[in-house]
NUSEMI-547812 format. One record per residue: residue in three letters; x, y, z of N, C-alpha, C in turn. Coordinates in steps of 0.001 Angstrom, whole numbers, padded with zeros to 6 digits, always signed. Layout:
ALAXYZXYZXYZ/...
***
This chain:
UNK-136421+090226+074200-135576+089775+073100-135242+088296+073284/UNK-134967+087343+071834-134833+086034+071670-133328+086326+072865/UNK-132791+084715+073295-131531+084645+073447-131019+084595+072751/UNK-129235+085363+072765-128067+084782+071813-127561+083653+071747/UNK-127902+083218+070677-127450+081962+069872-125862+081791+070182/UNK-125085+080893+070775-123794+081109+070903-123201+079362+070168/UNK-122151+079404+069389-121018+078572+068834-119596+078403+069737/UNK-119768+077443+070532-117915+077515+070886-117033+076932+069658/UNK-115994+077083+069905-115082+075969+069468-114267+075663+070035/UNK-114243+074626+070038-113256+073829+071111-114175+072714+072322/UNK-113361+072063+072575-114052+070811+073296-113413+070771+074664/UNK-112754+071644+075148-111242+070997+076230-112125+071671+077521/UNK-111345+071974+078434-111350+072282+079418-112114+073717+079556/UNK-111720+075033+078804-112640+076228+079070-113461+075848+078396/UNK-113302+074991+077518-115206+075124+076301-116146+074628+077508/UNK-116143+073225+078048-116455+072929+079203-117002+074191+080723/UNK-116287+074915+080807-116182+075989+082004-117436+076895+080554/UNK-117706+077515+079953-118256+078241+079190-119508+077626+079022/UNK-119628+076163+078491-121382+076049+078536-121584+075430+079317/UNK-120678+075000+081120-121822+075361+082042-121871+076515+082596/UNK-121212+077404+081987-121460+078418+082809-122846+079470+081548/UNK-123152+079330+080323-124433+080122+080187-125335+079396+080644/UNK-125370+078022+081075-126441+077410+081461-126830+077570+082950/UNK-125650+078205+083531-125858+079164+085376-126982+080266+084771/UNK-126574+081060+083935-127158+082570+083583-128439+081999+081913/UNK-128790+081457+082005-129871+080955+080752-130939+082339+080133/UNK-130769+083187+081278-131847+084103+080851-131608+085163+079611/UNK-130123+085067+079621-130025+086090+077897-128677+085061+076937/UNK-128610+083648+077391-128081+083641+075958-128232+081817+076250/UNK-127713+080695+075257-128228+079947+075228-127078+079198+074190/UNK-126221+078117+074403-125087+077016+073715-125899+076337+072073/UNK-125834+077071+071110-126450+075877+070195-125644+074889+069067/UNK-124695+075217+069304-123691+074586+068649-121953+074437+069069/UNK-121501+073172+068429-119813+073074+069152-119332+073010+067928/UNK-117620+072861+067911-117124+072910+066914-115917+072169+067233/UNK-114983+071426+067002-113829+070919+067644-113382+069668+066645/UNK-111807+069509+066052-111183+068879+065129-111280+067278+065528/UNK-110963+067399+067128-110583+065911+067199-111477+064888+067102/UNK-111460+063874+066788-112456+062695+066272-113511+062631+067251/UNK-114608+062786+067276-114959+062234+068656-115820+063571+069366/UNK-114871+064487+069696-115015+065461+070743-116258+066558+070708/UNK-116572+066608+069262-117627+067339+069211-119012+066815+069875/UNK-119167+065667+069242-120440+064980+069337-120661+064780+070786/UNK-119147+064253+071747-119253+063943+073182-119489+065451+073529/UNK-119082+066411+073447-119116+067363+074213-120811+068392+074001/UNK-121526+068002+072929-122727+068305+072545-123924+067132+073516/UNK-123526+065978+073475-123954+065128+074202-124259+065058+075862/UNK-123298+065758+075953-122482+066173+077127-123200+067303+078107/UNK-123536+068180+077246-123897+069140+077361-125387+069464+077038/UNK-125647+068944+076321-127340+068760+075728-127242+069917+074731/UNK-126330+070215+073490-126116+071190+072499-126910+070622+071304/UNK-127395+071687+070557-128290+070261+069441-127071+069913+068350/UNK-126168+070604+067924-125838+070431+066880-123962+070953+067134/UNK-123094+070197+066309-121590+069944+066418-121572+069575+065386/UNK-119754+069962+065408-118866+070188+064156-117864+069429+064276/UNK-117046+068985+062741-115719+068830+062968-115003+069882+062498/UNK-115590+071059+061641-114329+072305+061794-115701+073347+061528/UNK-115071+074553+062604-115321+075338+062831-115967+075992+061839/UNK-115404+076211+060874-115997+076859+059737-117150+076791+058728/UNK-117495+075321+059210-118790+074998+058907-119962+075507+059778/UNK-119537+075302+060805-120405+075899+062039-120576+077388+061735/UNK-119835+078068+061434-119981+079540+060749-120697+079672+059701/UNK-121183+078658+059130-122711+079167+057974-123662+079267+059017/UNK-123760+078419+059842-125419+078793+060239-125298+080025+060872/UNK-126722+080379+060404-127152+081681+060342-127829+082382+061826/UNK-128261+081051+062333-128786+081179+063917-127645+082161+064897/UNK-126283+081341+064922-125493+081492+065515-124816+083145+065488/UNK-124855+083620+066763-124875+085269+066546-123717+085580+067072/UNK-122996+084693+068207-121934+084822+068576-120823+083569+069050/UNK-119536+083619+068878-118851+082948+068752-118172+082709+070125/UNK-117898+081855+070843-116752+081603+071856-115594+080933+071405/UNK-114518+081679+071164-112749+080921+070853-112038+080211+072071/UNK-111961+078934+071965-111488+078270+073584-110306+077396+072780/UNK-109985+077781+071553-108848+077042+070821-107431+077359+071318/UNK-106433+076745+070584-105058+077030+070601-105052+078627+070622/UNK-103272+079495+070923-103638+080407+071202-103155+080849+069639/UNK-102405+079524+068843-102140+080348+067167-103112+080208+066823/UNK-104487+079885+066640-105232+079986+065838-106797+081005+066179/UNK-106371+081904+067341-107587+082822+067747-107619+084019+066510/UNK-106212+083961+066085-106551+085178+064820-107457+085098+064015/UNK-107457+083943+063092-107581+083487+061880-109054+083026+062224/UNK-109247+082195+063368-110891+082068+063820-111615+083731+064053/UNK-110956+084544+064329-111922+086202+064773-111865+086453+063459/UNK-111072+086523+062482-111127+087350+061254-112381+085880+060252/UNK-112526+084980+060496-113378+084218+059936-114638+084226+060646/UNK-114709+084471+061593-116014+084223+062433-116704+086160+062201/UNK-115757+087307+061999-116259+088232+061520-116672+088598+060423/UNK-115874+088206+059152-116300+088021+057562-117531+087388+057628/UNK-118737+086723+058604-119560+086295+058199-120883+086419+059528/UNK-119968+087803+060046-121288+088477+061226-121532+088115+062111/UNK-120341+087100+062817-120563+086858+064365-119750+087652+065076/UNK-120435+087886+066312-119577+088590+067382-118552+087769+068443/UNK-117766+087801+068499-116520+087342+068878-116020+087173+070534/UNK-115922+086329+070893-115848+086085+072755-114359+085443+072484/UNK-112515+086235+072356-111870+084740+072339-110997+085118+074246/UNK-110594+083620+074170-110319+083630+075337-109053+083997+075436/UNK-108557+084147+076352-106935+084962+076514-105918+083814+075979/UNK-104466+083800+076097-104785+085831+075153-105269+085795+074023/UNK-105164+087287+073841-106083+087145+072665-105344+086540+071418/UNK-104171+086524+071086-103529+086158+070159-101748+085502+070681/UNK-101141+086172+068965-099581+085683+069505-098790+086663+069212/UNK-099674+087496+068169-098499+088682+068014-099497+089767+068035/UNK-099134+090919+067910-099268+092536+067791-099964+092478+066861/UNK-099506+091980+065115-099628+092134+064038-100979+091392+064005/UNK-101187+090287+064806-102410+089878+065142-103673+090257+065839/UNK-102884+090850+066748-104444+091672+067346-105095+092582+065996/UNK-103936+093608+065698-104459+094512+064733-105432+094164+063842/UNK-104617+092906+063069-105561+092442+062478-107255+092165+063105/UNK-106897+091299+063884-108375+090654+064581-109597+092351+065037/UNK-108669+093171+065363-109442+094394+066034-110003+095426+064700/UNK-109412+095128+063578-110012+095361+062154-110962+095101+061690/UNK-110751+093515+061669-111696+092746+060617-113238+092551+061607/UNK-113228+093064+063231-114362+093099+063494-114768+094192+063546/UNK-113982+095631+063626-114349+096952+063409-115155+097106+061971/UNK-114433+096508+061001-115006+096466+059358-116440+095828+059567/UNK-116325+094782+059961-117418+094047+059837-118584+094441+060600/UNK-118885+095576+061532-119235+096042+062678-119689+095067+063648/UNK-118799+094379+064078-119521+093189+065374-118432+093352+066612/UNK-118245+093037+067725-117881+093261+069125-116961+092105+068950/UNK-115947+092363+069197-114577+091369+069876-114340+091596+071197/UNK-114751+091032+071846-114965+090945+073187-113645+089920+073726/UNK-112907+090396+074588-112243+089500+075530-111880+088860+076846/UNK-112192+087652+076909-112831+086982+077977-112027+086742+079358/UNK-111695+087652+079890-110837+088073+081472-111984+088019+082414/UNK-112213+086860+083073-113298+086500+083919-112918+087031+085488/UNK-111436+088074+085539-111445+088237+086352-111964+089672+086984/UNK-112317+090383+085674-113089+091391+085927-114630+091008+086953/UNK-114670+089701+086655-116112+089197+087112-116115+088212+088021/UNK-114983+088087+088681-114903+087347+089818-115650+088363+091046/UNK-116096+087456+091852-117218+088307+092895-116455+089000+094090/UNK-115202+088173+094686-114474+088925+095395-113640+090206+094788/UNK-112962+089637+093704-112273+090960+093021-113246+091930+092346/UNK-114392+092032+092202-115171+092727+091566-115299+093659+093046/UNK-115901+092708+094112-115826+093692+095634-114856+094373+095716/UNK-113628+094109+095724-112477+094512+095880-112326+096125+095474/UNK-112605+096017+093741-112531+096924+093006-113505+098321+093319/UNK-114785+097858+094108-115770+098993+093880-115380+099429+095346/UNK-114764+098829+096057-114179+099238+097546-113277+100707+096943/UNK-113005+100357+096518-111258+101325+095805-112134+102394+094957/UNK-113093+101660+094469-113443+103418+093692-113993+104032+094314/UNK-114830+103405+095480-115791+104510+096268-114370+105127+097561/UNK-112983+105027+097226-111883+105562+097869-112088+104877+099450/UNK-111933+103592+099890-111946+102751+100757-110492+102752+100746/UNK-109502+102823+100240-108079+102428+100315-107229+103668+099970/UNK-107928+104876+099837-107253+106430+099811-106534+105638+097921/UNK-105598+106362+098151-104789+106124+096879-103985+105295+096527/UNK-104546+104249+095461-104229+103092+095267-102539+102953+094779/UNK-101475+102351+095409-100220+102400+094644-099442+101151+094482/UNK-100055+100109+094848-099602+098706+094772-100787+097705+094462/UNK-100783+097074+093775-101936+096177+093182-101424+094497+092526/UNK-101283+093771+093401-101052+092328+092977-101933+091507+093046/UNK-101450+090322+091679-102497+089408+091469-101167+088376+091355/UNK-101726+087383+091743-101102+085917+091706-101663+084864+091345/UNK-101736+083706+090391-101871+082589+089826-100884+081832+089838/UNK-101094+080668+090757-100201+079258+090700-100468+077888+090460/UNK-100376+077044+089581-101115+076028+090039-099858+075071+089036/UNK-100173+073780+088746-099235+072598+088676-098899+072501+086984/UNK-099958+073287+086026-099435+073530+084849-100844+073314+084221/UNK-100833+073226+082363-102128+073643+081742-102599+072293+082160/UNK-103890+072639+081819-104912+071436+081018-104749+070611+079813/UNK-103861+071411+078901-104030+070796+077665-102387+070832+077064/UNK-101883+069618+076324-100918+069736+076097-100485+070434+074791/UNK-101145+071653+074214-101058+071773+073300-099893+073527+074121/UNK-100307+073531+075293-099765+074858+075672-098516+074655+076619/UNK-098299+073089+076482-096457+073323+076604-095727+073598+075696/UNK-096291+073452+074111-095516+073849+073054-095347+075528+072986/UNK-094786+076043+072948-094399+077158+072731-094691+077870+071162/UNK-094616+076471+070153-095263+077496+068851-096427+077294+069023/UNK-097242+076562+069543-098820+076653+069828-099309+077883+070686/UNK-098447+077978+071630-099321+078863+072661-098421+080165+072619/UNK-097170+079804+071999-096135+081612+072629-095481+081807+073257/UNK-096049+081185+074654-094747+081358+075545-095395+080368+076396/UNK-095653+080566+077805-094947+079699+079123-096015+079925+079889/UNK-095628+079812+081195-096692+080766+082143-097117+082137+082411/UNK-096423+082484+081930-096371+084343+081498-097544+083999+080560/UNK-097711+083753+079697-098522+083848+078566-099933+083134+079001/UNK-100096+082406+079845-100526+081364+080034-101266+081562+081391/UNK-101158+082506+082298-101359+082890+083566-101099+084721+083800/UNK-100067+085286+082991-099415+086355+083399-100775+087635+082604/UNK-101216+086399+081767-102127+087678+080976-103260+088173+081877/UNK-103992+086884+082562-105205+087241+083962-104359+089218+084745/UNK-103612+088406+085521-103103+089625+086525-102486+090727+085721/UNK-102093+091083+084311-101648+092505+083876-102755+092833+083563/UNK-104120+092225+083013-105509+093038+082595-106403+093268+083854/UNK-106046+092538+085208-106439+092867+086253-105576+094331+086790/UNK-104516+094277+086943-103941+095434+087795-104407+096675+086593/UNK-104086+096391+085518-104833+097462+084477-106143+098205+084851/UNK-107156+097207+084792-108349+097188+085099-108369+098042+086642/UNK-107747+097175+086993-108449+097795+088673-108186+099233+089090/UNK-106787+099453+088295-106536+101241+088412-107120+102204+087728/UNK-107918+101733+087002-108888+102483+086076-108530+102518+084461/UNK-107345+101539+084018-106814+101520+083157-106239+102574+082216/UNK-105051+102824+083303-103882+104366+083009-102906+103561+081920/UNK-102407+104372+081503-101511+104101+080566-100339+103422+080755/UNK-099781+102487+080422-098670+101619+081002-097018+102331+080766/UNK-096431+102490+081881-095149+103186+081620-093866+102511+080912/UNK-093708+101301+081411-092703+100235+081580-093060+098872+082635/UNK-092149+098057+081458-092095+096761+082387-090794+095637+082331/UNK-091239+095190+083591-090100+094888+083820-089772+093228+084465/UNK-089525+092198+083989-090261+090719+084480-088534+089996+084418/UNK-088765+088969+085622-087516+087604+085752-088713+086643+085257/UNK-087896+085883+084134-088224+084547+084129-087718+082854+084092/UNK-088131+082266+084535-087465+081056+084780-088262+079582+084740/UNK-087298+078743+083530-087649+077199+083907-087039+076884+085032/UNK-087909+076259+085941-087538+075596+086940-088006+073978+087702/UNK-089065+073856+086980-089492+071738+086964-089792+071302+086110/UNK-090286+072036+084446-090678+071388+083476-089921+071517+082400/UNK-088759+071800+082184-088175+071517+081547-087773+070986+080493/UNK-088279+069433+080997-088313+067913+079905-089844+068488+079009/UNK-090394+069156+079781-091872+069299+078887-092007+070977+077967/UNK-090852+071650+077858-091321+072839+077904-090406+073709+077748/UNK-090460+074535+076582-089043+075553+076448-089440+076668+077539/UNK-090759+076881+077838-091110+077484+077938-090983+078147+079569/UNK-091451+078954+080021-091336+079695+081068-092041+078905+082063/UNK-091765+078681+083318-092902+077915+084610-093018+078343+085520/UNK-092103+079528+086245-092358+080694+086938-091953+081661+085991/UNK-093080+083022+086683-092856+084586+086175-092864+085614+087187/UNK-092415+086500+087068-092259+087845+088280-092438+088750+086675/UNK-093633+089803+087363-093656+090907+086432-094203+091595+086903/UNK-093202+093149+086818-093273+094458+087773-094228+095404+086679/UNK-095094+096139+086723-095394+097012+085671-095326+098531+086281/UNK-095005+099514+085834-095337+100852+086481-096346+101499+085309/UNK-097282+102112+086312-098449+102670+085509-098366+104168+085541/UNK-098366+105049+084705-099036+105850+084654-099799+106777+085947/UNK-099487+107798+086384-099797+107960+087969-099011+107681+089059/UNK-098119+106510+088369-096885+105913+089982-097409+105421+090499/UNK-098542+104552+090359-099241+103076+090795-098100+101826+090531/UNK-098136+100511+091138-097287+099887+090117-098140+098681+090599/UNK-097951+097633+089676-098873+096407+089350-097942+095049+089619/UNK-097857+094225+090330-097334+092835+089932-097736+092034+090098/UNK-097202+091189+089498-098208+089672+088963-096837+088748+089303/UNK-097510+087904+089558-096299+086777+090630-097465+085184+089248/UNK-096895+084634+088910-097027+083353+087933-096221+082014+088251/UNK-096949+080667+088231-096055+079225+088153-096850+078120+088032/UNK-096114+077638+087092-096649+075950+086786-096184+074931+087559/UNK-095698+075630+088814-094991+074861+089413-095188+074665+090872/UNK-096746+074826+091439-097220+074232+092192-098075+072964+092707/UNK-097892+072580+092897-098838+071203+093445-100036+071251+094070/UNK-100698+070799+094475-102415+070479+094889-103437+071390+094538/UNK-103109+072210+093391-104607+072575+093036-104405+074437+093120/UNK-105546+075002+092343-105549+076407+091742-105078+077128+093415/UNK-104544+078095+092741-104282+079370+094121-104118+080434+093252/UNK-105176+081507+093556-105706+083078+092900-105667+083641+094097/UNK-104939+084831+094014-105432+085737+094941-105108+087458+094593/UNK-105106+087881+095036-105299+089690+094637-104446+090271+096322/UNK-103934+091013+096077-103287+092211+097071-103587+093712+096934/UNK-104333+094647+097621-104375+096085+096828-104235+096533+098365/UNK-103514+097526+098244-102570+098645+099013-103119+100218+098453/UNK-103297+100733+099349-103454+102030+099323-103181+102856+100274/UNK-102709+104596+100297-102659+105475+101732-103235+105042+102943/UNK-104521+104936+102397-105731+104931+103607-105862+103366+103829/UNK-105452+102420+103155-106017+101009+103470-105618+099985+102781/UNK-106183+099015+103201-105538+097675+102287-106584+096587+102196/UNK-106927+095708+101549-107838+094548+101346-107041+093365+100782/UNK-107145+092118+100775-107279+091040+100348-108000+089973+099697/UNK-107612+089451+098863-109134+088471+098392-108334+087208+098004/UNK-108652+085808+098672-108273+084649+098035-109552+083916+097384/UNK-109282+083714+095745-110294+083209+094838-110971+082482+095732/UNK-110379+081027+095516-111190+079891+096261-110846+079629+098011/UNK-110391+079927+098294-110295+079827+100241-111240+080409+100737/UNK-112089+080516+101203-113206+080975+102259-114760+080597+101174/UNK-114395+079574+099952-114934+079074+099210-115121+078252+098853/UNK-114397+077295+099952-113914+075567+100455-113900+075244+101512/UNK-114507+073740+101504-114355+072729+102650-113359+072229+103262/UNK-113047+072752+104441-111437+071768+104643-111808+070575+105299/UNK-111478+069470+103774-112080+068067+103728-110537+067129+104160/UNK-110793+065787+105126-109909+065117+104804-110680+063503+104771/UNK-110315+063049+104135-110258+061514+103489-109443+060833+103176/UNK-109477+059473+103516-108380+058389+103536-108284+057906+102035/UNK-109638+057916+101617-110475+056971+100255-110571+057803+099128/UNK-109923+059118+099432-110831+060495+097795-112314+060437+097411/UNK-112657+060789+097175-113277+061284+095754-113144+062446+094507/UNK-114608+062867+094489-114470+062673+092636-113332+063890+092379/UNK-113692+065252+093147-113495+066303+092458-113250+067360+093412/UNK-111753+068504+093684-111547+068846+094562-111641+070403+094032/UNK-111068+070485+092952-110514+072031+092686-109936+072148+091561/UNK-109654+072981+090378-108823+073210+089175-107569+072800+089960/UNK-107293+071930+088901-105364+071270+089387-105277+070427+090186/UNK-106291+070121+091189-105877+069496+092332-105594+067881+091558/UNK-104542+066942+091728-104230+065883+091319-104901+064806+092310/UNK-105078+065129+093518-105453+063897+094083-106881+064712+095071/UNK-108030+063741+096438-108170+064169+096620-108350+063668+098099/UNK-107363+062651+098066-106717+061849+099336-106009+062440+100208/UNK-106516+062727+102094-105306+063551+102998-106445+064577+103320/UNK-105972+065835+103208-106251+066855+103328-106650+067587+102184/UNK-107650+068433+102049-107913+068847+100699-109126+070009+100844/UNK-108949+070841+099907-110048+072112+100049-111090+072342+098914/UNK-111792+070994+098806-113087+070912+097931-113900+072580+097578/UNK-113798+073042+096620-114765+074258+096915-116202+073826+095442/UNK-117027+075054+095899-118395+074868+095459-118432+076376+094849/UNK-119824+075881+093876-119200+077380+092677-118777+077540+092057/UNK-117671+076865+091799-116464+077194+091216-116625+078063+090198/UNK-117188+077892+089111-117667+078580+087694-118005+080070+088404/UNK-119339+080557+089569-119303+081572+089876-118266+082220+090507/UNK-117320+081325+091448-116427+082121+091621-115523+082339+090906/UNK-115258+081734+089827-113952+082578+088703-114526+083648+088167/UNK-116093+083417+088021-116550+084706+087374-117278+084886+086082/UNK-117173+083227+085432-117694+082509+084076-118778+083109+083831/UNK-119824+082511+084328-121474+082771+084125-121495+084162+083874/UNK-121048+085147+084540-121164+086763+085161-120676+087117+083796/UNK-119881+086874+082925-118609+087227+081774-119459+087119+080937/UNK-120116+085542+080493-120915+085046+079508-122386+086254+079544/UNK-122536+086208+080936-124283+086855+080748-123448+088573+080247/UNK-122628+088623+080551-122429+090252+080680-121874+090241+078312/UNK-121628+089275+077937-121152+089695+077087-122323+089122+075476/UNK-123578+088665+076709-124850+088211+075937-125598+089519+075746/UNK-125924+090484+077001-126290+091581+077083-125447+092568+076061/UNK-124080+092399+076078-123651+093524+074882-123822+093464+073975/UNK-123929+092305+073013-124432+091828+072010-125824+092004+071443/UNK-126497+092330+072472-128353+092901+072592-128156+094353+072532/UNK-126988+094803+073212-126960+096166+072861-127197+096985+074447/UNK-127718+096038+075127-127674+096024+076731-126638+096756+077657/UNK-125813+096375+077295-124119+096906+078347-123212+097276+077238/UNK-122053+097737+077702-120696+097884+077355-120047+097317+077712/UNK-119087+096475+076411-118015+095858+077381-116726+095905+077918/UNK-117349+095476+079016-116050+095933+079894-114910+095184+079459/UNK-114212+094259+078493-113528+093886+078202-113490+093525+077094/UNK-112710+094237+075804-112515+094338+074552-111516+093803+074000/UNK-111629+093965+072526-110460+093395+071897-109497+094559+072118/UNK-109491+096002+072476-108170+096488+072809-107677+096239+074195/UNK-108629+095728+074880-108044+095338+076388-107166+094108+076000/UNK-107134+093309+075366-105955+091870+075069-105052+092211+074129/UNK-105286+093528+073473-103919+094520+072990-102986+094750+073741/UNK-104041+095653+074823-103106+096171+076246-101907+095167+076804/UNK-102900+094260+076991-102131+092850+077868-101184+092548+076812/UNK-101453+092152+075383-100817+091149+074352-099439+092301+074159/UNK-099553+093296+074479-097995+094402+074401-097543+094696+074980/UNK-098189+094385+076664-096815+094391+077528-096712+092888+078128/UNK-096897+091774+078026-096599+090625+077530-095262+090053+076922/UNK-095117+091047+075537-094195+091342+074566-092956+091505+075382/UNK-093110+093046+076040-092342+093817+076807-092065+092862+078077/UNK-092833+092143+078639-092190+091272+079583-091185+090194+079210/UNK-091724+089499+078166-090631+088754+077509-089156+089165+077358/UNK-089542+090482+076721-087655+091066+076194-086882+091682+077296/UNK-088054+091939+078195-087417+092664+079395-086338+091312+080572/UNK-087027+089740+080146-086392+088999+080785-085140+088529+079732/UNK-084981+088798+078896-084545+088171+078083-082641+089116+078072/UNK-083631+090765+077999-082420+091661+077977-081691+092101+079397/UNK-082655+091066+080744-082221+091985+082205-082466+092939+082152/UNK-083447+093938+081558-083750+095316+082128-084998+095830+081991/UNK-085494+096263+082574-086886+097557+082067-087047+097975+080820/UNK-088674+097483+080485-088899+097761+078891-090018+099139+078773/UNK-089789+100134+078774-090493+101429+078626-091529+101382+077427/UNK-092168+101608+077517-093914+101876+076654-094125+103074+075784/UNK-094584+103013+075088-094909+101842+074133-093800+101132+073654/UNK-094429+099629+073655-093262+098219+073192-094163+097852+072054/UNK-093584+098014+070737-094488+097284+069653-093512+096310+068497/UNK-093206+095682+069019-091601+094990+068268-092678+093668+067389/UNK-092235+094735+065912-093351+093744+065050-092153+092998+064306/UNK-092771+092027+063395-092343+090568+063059-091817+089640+063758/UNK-092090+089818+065110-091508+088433+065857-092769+087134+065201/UNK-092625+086209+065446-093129+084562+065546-093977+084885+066851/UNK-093127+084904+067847-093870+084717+069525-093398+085197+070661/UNK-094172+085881+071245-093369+086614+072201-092385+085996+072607/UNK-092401+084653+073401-091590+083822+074024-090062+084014+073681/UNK-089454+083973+072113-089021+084093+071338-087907+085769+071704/UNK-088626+086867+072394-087949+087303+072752-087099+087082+074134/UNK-087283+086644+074810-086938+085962+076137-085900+085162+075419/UNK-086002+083881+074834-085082+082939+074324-083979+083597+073616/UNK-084361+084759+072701-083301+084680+071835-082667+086465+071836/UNK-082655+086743+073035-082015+088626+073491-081655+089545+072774/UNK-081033+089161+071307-080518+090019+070197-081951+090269+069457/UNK-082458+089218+069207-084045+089856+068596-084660+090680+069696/UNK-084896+090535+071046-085489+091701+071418-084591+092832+071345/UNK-083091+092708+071780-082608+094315+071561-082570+095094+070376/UNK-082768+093997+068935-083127+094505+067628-084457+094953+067576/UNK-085523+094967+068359-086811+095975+068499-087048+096918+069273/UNK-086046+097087+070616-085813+098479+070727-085644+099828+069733/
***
């Protein structure tokens, strides 16, 4: 079979991480077009990349007929309105987390590609990270007896793009922004049981001047079975990405740090170019790693969601998997907002943004 024809949109930082990463895996799918508003960005990032052909809005890029599937690397208000447009006209759908901003939005988005019959696929690369993927098949072949504690952690110095300190752009904070990776991971890794309650502290604590928004998160989940899941979140570290995973069981326990045993421990007086996601400098001491794209898991995501599209695999990560996440998300918000445990199902429709419940406590106790 031909390769899939793929469209990003967006020019920033994951569009970047996405077409080099089908160009790791070339053998089932292939970048032929960009799409991106700002002056400039298309053409550099096609250039850039060696893409033949770029946009200044997206929606033009959605006539051609080549193009079979879509990658969303946009703002997080506008992943709706791009899935329900990119499906009205028969592409299959890759958006990146989260998947949206509200409930009322997924629904929508998980419709208009059900109607249309094409795959909304959602892009949690941590299903396809190589250590946590080990991790995971350790635990099913019962290496750790019975799994009852499962943490994931993301820290690093804050986004890439300033469009996700705004809070009506993106929703919320670092919860939204980091917290979604580790609840579709601990989900995932338990075999994805039904979520009981949740329960999250949140707090500004250095960005402030930049940000209504949240910059550390603590979020407890209990699953289904009496497993329980937490995810530890902050924009409020310095020198560069830190991922790691914790899983506990009767019989055993494992560890996995993303990038550490995946880096050079480099020191230099003078820097150079390029150390790590986040890292600001690369002067002193510093842990250069290699891979990078394979070890988040990029390439592995892209090839795995080129093959579903052929009809090849199943995917392991759907538009109801960024439901899952996008509703207890919700429930983490109100749960910081009200001080207490938010029990499941949480579906508190007409909010604006999750965030929104956190900020403002009477709207979440009015969706209880």
């Amino acid at each position: 079979m031909s390769k899939v024809k793929i469209g990003i949109i967006g020019s920033r930082f994951q569009a970047d991480c996405i077409a080099a990463s089908v160009r790791m895996m070339p053998d089932e799918a292939e970048v032929v077009a960009v799409a991106s508003p700002s002056a400039g960005n298309a053409q550099a990032f096609a250039e850039r990349h060696g893409i033949p052909a770029f946009y200044a809005d997206y929606r033009e890029m959605l006539k051609d007929p080549a193009i079979e599937m879509v990658s969303i690397t946009a703002p997080n208000r506008l992943h709706a309105q791009m899935t329900i447009d990119a499906a009205a006209v028969g592409k299959h759908v890759v958006c990146e987390k989260p998947l949206c901003v509200t409930l009322e939005e997924a629904d929508e988005m998980l419709a208009a590609c059900s109607k249309a019959g094409v795959l909304l696929m959602y892009a949690e690369e941590l299903f396809f990270a190589p250590k946590y993927v080990k991790a995971k098949q350790m635990a099913d072949e019962g290496a750790f007896g019975r799994v009852h504690l499962v943490k994931q952690s993301e820290k690093h110095s804050g986004p890439h793009s300033d469009w996700f300190w705004d809070v009506n752009q993106s929703g919320g904070g670092a919860l939204m922004d980091l917290g979604c990776h580790g609840i579709a991971f601990c989900w995932w890794f338990l075999g994805k049981p039904k979520v009981k309650s949740v329960y999250a502290h949140l707090s500004t604590q250095v960005h402030g001047n930049r940000t209504k928004g949240d910059d550390e998160a603590l979020c407890i989940i209990e699953f289904e079975g009496g497993a329980t899941g937490v995810v530890e979140n902050s924009w409020t570290k310095p020198g560069g990405m830190d991922d790691t995973i914790e899983i506990f069981g009767d019989k055993g326990q494992t560890y996995a740090d993303m990038l550490m045993g995946n880096a050079l421990p480099t020191y230099s007086e003078v820097g150079f170019g390029y150390a790590v996601e986040k890292a600001s400098t690369t002067t002193g001491w510093t842990w250069p790693v290699f891979e990078e794209h394979w070890n988040y898991g990029f390439p592995q995501e892209m090839r795995h969601f080129a093959r579903c599209v052929r009809g090849k695999e199943t995917p392991i990560s759907d538009g109801e998997t960024g439901r899952v996440v996008q509703e207890v998300l919700c429930a983490a918000y109100a749960s910081a907002g009200l001080g207490r445990k938010i029990t499941m199902p949480f579906r508190p429709m007409g909010i604006v943004k999750p965030i929104d419940l956190w900020l403002e406590p009477e709207l979440a106790a009015s969706r209880l």
